[in-house]
C-alpha positions in Angstrom: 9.9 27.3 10.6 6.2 26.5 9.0 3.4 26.8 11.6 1.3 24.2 10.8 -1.7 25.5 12.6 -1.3 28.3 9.5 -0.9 26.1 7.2 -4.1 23.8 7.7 -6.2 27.1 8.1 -5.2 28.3 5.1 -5.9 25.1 3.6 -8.4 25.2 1.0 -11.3 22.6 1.8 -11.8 19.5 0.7 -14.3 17.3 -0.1 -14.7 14.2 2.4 -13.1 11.1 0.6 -15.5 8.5 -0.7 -15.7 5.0 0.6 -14.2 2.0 -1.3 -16.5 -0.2 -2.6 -16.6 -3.6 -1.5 -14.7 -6.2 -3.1 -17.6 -7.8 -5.0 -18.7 -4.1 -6.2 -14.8 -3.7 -7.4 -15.4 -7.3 -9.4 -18.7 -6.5 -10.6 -17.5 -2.8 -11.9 -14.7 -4.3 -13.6 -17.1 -6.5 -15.3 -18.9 -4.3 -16.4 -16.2 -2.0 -17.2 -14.1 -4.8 -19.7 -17.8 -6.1 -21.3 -18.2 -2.1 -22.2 -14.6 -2.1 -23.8 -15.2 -5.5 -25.7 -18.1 -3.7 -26.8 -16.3 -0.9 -27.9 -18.5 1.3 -26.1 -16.2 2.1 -22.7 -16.6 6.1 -23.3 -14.8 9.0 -20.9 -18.5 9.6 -20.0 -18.8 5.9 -18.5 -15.2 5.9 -17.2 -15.6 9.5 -15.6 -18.8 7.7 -13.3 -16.7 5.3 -11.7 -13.9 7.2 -11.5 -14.5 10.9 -11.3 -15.4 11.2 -7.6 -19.3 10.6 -7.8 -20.9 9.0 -5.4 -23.3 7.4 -7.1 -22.8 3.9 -9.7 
């Protein structure tokens, strides 16, 4: 049998999770996400910001 207590000691740490934004951030970051793509300019640099674990927009 797995002792758990083990387990989640051995456990490598991890980074707090993030908050969501709010729903008007998620609208507005869409926005600006699909004017960047009609632009042709939506990069993995821009999508990497909003999606890569940073904290800050």
């Amino acid at each position: 049998m797995i002792d758990l207590e083990n387990l989640i000691k051995d456990a490598p740490e991890r980074e707090p999770d993030l908050p969501l934004p709010t729903l008007e951030e998620q609208k507005r970051i869409a926005a600006e996400l699909k004017a960047l793509e009609e632009k042709g300019e939506l990069t993995p640099e821009i999508l990497e910001k909003y999606f890569g674990g940073k904290t800050s927009h």
